[in-house]
C-alpha positions in Angstrom: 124.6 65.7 168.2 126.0 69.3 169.0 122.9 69.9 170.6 123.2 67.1 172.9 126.5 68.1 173.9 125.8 71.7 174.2 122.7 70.2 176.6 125.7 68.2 178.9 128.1 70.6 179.0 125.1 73.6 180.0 124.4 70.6 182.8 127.9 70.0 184.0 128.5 73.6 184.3 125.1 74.2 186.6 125.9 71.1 188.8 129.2 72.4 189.7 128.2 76.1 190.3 125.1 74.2 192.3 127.9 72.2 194.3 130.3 75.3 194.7 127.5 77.1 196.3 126.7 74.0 198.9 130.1 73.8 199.8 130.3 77.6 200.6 127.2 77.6 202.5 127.3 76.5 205.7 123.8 76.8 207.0 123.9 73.4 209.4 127.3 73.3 210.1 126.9 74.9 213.7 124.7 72.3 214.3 127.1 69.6 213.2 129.6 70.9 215.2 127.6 71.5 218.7 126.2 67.8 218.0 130.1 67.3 218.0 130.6 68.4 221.3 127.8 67.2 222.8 128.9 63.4 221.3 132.6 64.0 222.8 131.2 64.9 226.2 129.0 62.1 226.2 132.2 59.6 225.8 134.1 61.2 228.8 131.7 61.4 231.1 131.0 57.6 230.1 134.5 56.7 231.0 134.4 58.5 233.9 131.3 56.6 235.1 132.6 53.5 233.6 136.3 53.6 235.8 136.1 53.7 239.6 136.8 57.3 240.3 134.0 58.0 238.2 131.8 55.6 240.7 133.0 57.3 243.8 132.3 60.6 242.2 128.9 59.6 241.4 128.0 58.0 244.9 129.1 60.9 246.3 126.6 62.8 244.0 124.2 60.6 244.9 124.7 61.1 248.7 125.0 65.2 248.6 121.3 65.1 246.5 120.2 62.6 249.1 121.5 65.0 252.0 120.0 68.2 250.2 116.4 66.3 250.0 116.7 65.2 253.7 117.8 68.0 255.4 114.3 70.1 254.0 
């Protein structure tokens, strides 16, 4: 029975020093973070498309790139 818990404890002690060391290491956390940014930019620049401004601003796009293709 000693041996068991000996065994558990021995465990315990290795999935906590396991899990302190994952939560130190932050390999992958740029990652999250630029996917982060890239998400919130996504969202604004689908609001802006969604209200009107963000229509006129595109159709103007839209007529600048059609000018710029013409005009060669």
């Amino acid at each position: 029975m000693l041996q068991l818990m000996c065994t558990f404890q021995v465990l315990g002690v290795r999935a906590v020093e396991s899990l302190r060391r994952r939560m130190r290491d932050d390999r992958g956390q740029t990652a999250a973070e630029y996917m982060g940014i890239v998400v919130i930019v996504a969202i604004i620049i689908a609001a802006i498309v969604a209200t009107k401004p963000g229509q006129t601003i595109a159709n103007d796009i839209k007529t600048k790139i059609q000018d710029i293709f013409q005009s060669q």
